[in-house]
C-alpha positions in Angstrom: -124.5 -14.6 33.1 -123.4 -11.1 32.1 -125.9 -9.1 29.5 -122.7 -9.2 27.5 -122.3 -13.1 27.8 -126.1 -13.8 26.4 -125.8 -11.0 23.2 -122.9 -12.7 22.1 -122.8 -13.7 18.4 -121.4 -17.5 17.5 -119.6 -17.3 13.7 -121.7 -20.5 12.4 -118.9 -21.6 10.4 -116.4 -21.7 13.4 -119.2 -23.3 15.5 -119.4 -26.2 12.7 -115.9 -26.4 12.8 -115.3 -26.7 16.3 -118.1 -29.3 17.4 -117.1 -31.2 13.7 -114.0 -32.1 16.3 -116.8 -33.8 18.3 -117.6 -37.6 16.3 -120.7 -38.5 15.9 -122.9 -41.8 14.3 -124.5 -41.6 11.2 -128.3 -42.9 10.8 -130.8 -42.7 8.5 -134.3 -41.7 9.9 -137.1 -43.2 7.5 -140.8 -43.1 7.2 -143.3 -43.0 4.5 -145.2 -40.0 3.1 -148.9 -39.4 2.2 -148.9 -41.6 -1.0 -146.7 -44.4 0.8 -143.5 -43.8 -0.8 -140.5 -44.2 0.9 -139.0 -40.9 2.7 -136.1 -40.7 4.6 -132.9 -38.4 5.3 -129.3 -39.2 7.1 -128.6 -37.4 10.8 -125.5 -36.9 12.7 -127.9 -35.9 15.7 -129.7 -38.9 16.7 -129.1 -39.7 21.0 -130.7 -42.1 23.1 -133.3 -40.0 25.7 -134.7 -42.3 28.5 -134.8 -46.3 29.2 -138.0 -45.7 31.1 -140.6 -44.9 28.7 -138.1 -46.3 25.9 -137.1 -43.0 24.2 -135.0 -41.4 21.3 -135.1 -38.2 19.7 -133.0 -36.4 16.4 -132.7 -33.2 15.8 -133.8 -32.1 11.5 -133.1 -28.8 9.9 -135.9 -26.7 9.8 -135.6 -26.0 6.3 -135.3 -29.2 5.5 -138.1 -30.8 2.6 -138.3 -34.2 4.1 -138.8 -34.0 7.2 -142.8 -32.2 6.8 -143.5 -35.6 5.2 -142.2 -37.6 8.4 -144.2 -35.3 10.6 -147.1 -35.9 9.5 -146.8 -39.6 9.0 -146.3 -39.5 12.6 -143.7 -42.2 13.0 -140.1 -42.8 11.9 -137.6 -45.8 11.5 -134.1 -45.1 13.1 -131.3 -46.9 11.1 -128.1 -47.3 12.4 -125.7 -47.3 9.0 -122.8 -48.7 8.8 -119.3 -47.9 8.1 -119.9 -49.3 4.3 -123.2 -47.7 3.8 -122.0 -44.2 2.4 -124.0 -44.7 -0.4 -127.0 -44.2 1.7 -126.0 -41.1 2.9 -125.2 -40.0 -0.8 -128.7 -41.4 -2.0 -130.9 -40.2 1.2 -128.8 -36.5 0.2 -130.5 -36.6 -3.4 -132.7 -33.7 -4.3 -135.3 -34.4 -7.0 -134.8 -37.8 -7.9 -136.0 -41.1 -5.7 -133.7 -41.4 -3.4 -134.9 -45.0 -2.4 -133.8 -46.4 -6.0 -130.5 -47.7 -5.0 -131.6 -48.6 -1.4 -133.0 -51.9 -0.4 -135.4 -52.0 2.4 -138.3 -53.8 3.9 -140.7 -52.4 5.8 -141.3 -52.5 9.3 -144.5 -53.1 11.6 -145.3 -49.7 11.1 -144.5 -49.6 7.4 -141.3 -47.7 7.9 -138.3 -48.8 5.4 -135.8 -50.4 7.3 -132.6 -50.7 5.4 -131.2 -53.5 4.9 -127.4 -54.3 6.2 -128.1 -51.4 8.8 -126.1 -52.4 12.3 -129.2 -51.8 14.2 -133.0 -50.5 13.6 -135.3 -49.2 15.9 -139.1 -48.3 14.9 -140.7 -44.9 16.3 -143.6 -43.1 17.0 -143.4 -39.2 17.5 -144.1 -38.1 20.7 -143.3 -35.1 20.9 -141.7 -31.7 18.7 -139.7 -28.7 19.8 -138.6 -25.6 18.7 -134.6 -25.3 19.0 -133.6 -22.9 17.2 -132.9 -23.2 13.4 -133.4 -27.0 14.1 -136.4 -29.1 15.4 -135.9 -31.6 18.5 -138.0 -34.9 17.5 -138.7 -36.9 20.7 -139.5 -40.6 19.6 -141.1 -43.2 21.7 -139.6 -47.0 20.7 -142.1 -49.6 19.6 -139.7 -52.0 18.6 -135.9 -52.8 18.0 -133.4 -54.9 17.0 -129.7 -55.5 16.1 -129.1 -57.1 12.7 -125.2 -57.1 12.1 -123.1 -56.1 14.9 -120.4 -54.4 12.4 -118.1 -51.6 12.7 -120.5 -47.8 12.6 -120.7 -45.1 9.7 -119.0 -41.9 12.1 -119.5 -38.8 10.8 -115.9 -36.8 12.1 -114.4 -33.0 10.8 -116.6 -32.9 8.2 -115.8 -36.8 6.6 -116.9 -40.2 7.1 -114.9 -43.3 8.0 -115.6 -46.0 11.3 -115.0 -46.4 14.5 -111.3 -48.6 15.4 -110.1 -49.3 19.1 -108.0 -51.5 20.5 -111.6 -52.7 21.8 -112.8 -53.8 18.8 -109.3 -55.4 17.5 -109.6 -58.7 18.6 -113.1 -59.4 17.5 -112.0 -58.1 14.0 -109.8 -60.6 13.9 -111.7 -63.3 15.6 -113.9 -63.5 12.7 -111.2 -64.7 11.0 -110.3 -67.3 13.5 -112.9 -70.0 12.0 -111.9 -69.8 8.3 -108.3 -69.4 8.3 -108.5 -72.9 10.4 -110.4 -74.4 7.6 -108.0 -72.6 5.6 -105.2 -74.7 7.1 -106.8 -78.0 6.2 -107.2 -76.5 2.2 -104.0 -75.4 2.0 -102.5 -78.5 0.6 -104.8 -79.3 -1.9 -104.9 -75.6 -2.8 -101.1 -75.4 -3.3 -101.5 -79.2 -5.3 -104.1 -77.3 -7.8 -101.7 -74.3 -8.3 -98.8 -76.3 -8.8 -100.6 -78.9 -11.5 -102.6 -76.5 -13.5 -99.8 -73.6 -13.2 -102.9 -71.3 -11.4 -103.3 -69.2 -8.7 -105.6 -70.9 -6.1 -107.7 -69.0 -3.8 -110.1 -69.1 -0.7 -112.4 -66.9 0.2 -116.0 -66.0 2.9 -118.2 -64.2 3.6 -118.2 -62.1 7.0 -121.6 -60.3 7.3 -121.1 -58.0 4.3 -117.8 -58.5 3.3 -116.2 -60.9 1.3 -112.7 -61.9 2.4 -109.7 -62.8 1.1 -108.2 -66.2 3.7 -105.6 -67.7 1.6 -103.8 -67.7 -1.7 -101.2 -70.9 -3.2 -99.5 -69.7 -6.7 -97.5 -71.6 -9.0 -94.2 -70.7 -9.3 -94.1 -69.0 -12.5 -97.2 -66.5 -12.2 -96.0 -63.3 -10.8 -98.0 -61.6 -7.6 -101.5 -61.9 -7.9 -102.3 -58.0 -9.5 -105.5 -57.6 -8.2 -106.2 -59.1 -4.5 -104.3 -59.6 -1.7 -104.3 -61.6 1.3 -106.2 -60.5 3.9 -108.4 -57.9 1.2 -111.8 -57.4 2.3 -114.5 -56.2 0.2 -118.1 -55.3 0.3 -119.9 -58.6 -0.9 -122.7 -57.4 -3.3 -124.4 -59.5 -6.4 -123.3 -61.3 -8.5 -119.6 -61.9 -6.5 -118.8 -65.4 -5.3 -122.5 -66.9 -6.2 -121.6 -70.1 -4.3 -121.2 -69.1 -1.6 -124.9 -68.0 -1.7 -126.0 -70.3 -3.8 -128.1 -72.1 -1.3 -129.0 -69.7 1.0 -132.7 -68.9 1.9 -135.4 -66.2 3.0 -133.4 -63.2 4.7 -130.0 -64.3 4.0 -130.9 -64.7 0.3 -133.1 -61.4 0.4 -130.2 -58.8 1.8 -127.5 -60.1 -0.2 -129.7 -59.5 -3.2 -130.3 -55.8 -2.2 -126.6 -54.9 -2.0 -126.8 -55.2 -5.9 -129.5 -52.2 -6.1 -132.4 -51.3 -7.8 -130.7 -51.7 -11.0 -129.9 -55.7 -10.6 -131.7 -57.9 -12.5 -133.5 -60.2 -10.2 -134.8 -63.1 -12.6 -131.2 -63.3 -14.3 -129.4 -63.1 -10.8 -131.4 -65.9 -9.5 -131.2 -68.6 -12.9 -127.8 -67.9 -12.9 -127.6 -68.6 -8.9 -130.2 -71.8 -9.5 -127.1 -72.9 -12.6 -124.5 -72.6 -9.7 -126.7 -74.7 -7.1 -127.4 -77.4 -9.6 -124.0 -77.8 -11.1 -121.9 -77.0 -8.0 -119.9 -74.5 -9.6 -119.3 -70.9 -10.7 -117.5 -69.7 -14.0 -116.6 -65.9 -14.9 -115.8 -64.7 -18.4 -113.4 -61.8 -19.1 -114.8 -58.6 -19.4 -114.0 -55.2 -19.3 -116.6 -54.6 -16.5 -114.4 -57.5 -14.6 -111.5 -55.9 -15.3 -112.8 -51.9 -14.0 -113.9 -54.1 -10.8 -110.7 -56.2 -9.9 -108.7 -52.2 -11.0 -111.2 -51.1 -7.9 -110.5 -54.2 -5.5 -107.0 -53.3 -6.2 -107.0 -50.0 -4.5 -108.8 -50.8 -1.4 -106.5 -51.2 1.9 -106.2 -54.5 3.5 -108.9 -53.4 6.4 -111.7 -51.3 6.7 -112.9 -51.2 3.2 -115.1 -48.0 3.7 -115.5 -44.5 2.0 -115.2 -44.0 -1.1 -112.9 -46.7 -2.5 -115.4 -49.5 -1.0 -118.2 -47.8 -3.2 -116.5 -47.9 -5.9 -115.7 -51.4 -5.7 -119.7 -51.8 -4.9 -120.7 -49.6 -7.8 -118.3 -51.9 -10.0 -119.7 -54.9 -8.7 -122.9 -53.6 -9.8 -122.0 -52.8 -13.0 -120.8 -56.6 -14.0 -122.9 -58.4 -16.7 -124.7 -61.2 -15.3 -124.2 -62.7 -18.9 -120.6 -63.0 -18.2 -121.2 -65.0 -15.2 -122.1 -68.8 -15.3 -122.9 -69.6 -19.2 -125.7 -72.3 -19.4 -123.4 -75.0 -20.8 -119.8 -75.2 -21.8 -119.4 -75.7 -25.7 -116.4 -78.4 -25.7 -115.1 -77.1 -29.0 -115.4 -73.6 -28.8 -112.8 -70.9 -27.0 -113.2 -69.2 -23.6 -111.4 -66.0 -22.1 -112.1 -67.4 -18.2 -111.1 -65.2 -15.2 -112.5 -67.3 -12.1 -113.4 -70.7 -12.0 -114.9 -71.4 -8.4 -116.4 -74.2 -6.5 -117.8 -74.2 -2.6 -116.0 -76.2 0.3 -119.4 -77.4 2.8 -119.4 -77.7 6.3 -121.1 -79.8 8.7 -123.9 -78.1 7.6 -124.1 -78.4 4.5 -124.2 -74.6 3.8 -120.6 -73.2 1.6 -117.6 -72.6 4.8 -115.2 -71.4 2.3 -114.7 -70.7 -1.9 -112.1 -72.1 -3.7 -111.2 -70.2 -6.8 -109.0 -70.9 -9.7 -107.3 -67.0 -10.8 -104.4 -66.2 -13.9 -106.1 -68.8 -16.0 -104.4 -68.9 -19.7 -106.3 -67.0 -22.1 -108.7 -68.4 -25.1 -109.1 -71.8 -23.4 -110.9 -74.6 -25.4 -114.3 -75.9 -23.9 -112.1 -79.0 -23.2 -109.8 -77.3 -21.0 -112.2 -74.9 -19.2 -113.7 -78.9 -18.4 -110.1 -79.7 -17.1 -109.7 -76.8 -14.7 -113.0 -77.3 -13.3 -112.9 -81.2 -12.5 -109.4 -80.4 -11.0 -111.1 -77.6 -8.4 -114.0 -79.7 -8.1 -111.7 -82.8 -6.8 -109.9 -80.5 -4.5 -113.4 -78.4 -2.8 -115.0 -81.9 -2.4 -111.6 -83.2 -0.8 -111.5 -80.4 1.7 -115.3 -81.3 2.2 -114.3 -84.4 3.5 -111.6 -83.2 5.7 -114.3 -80.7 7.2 -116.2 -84.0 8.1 -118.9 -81.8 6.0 -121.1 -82.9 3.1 -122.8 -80.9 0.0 -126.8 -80.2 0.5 -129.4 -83.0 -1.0 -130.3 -82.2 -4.4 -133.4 -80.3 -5.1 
């Protein structure tokens, strides 16, 4: 190397610019701080080291304010977002505030947070710390690691975030679909029987890890295209959407769907109305203008990869639903309802919800009477598929 070569000066900006060309995974390193509060901050540099000892390291900004607080806890929690976890990265960028308020976690052996609907985790102590520059290289050494959702990745690429598609990871994409759209084939009459008696729209939807998915759709003839979803839509599955299909669910299962609503969900009013749904066996949503801001937000996702910004603002308006609109104790036969989904669960073998079927385009200002009618007409059909499924609803509690 010349004396010229090692003096020269790299413009930082073009240097940002030029390796932003190179993509890289997004994770959020987490730990706890002096007091036991929750710390953590999102890297772009985070590489695998050596297999034997088991070792990681991520490089922080030395000027960074949260990274003293991880050194001297002496251990970190690698979390592997992603690609619908951009929220994470906005709240983990906070200044000032708690950055753990909308981010649900648990901790881990070592007490670090591990987030919940994170691809992948892996717990770390420090071993050791170098100088590199305007940057710190933190070596970790792996205690402990797991995968908990083997989902598309949060990539960080010329200066934006999005996921990772190949031709590689098309056909599992679409396997996941393979299961329900069968079952789909075996609803479909009765679906299109429902739409064509009660003048409805009829849907079916799942859930696939965090998403909830649109499988099929029968309309009556005189509705005109459904406005607000679309066959194939996915969408990030957060409280208090499609409550039967979680309805029944337990321990984990129960405990990260619940903390995709965010600090701000009401846990005691989430759960009676999920214990209303379990007992009665359906789910009924009132019009509201919350409901309305969310399905306006479902509307302008694309039919795959419901990421970046659009799929946070279809979780933030998820959030921001009234629980009170959602599964009134009882139904008052005489008095007048303004009902947007009507839904009921199709079990499996299992006895666990396979698919939701959901009654959309309802007329408005129903009587108690008819919101009765509707419901024992979905309620015939889900229990009708049921059987088809050779499956059978869980034993009462």
């Amino acid at each position: 190397m010349t004396l010229t070569e090692a003096n020269t000066v790299i413009d930082p900006g073009h240097f940002r610019t030029v390796l932003g060309h190179f993509p890289t995974g997004v994770v959020a390193i987490t730990s706890t701080d002096s007091a036991g509060m929750p710390v953590g901050m999102a890297v772009g540099s985070f590489t695998s080291v050596s297999l034997d000892p088991a070792l990681v390291a991520f490089l922080p900004d030395k000027s960074s304010s949260t990274f003293p607080k991880i050194r001297e806890s002496g251990r970190f929690c690698v979390n592997v977002l992603g690609a619908g976890q951009q929220d994470v990265c906005r709240s983990l960028a906070l200044k000032g505030s708690d950055k753990f308020a909308s981010i649900y976690w648990a901790p881990t052996h070592h007490g670090n947070p591990r987030i919940y609907d994170s691809i992948a985790w892996i717990d770390c102590t420090i071993e050791t710390i170098h100088d590199a520059g305007d940057h710190f290289l933190v070596i970790g050494r792996v205690t402990s690691l797991d995968v908990d959702d083997a989902a598309l990745p949060l990539i960080f690429f010329q200066g934006g975030y999005g996921c990772f598609s190949s031709t590689s990871l098309t056909a599992p994409g679409e396997a996941d679909l393979l299961r329900p759209l069968s079952i789909v084939d075996q609803a479909r009459p009765e679906m299109e029987a429902v739409a064509r008696e009660l003048g409805v729209e009829c849907c079916a939807s799942v859930a696939i890890r965090d998403q909830l998915v649109l499988v099929g759709s029968s309309m009556a003839s005189t509705l005109p295209t459904s406005p607000h979803i679309r066959l194939g839509q996915r969408m990030p599955f957060v409280p208090p959407l499609a409550l039967p299909l979680m309805a029944w669910a337990e321990g984990r299962e129960l405990d990260r769907w619940i903390g995709r609503g965010g600090a701000a969900l009401d846990r005691d009013l989430l759960m009676q109305a999920t214990t209303r749904v379990r007992d009665r066996g359906w789910s009924l949503v009132l019009r509201s203008d919350a409901q309305v801001r969310f399905e306006g937000a479902v509307a302008r996702l694309p039919l795959t990869g419901a990421t970046g910004s659009l799929a946070s603002d279809v979780t933030e308006a998820a959030r921001a639903l009234s629980l009170e609109g959602y599964e009134p104790a009882e139904i008052d036969q005489s008095a007048t309802y303004d009902v947007r989904i009507i839904s009921a669960p199709v079990f499996g073998e299992d006895a666990q919800p396979a698919l939701l079927l959901s009654l959309y385009q309802l007329p408005r200002h129903l009587s108690g009477a008819a919101v009765e009618q509707y419901r024992d007409r979905l309620m015939t059909a889900a229990e009708t598929v049921t059987d088809k499924l050779g499956g059978h609803a869980p034993p009462a509690s």
